[in-house]
N, C-alpha and C positions, 0 to 999 in steps of 0.2 A: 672354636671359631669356624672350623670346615661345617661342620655337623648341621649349623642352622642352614648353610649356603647351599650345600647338599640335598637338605631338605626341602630347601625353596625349588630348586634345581625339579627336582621329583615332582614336588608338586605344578609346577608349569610344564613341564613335559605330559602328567597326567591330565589336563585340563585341554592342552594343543591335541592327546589323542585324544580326548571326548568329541571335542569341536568338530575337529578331521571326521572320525568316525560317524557322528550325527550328519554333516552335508553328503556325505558317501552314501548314506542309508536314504536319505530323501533323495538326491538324485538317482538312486535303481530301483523304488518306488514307484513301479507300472501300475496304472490304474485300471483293469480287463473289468470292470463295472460300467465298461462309458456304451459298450452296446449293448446292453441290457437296457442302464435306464433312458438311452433314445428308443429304444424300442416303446419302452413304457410310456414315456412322453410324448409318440406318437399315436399311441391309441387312444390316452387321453384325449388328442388333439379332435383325432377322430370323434371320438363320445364327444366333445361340444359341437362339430360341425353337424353332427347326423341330426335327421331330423327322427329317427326311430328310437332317441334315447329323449329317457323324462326329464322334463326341466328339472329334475330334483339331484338326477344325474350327472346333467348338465354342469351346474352349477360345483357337484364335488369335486368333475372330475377339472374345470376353471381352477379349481380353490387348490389343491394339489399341485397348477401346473405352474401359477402363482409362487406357491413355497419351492416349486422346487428353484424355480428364477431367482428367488430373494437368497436361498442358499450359496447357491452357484455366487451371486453378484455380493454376497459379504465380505467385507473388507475388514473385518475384525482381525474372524478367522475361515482359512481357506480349507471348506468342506471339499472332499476329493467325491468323486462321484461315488464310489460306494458308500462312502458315508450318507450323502443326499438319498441314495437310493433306500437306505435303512431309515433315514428318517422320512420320508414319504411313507413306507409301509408300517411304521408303527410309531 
């Protein structure tokens, strides 16, 4: 009769570390990708205002500045900026 209580015992003490250890690991998750891609979404911004860039330009460098906004605002699931930044470039 100990042995199953034991067991259960182990097993919720094993599942309270996972838990614990998973919010620990998201909460010391620094994202150093956020000035990179403002950097990037600045020049994008640039390439639409210039007038020395081709509407064809124009229009990618819109279409990229677009994805990257709809990333950033998904409520599904939350893209950390290096992520966004890897999915713009490929």
């Amino acid at each position: 009769m100990a042995k199953p209580l034991v067991s259960q015992f182990v097993k919720m003490a094993f599942a309270g570390f996972l838990v614990s250890t998973a919010s620990i690991a998201s909460a010391q998750v620094v994202d150093d990708c956020t000035p990179r891609l403002e950097k990037y979404l600045d020049t994008l911004r640039k390439n639409v205002a210039s007038e020395h860039i081709s509407p064809r330009q124009k229009e990618a460098s819109q279409k990229l500045i677009d994805k990257a906004a709809r990333l950033r605002a998904n409520t599904e699931y939350t893209y950390t900026d290096c992520a966004v930044f890897d999915k713009l470039l490929f």
